[in-house]
N, C-alpha and C positions, 0 to 999 in steps of 0.2 A: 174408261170402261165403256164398250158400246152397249148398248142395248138391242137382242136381235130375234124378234119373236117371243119375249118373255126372256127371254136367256140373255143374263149378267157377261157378256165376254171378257177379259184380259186378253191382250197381246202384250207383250215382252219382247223386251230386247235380251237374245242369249240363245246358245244351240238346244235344243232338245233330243233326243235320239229314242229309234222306239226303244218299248219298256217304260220310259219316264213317266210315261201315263198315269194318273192316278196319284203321282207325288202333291206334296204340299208347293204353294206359292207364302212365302215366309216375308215379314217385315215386323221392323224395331219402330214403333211411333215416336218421336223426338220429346214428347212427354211424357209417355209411360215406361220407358226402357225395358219393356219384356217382350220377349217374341209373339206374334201371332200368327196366323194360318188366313190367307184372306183370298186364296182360292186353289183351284184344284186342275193340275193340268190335263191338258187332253189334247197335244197333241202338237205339232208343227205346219206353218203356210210352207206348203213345196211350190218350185217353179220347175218349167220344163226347160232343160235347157239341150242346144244342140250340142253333141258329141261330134268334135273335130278330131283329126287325122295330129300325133303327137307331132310328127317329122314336118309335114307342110304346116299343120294349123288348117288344111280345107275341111269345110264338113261333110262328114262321111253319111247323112242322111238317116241320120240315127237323133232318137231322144232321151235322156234322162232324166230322172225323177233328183231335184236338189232341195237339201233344204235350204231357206232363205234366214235363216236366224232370225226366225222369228217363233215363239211359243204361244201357242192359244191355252188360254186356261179358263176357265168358267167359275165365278162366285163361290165362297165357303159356303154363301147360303141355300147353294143347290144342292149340295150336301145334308146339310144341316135340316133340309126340310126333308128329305129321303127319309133318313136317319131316323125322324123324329114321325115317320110316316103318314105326312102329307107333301108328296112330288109335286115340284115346281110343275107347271103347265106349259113348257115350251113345244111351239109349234116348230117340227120338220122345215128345213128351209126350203124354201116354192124355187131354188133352183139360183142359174145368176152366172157372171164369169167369173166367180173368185175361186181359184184351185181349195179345195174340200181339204181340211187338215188329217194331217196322216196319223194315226197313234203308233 
């Protein structure tokens, strides 16, 4: 789990698609055998990638938007403090090269 600005992240290995937003991040503890809820997605890492030409394979000077299979989720307990109405204090990110996750 990073820590970024106040803000609990998850990254996950697995496709996300928009819509998913907002779903549960789920796990079985190997001691407790019951499910929990242990965060909350928001969204997917895209990369850009060039669009080539089907028939040569040259790139046609074009970009697309792909996702990288990877999911960002954010802490239950960002939730949990909403909810319960006191909002976590996460600061805006100040910027940076990391592509912005997509919902």
């Amino acid at each position: 789990m990073l820590h970024d600005n106040g803000a609990h992240i998850l990254y996950l290995d697995g496709f996300n698609n928009p819509g998913f937003s907002g779903g549960p991040v789920t796990f079985v503890p190997h001691d407790k055998g019951q499910l929990h809820v242990g965060a909350v997605i928001s969204g997917y890492r895209s990369d850009l990638l060039e669009v080539k030409d089907a028939k040569s394979a040259e790139a046609i000077g074009a970009l697309v938007e792909a996702n990288t299979g990877i999911v960002v989720a954010y802490s239950i307990d960002h939730a949990v403090a909403a909810i319960e109405g006191r909002p976590a204090e996460i600061q805006p990110p100040s910027g940076g090269d990391s592509p912005a996750p997509v919902s």
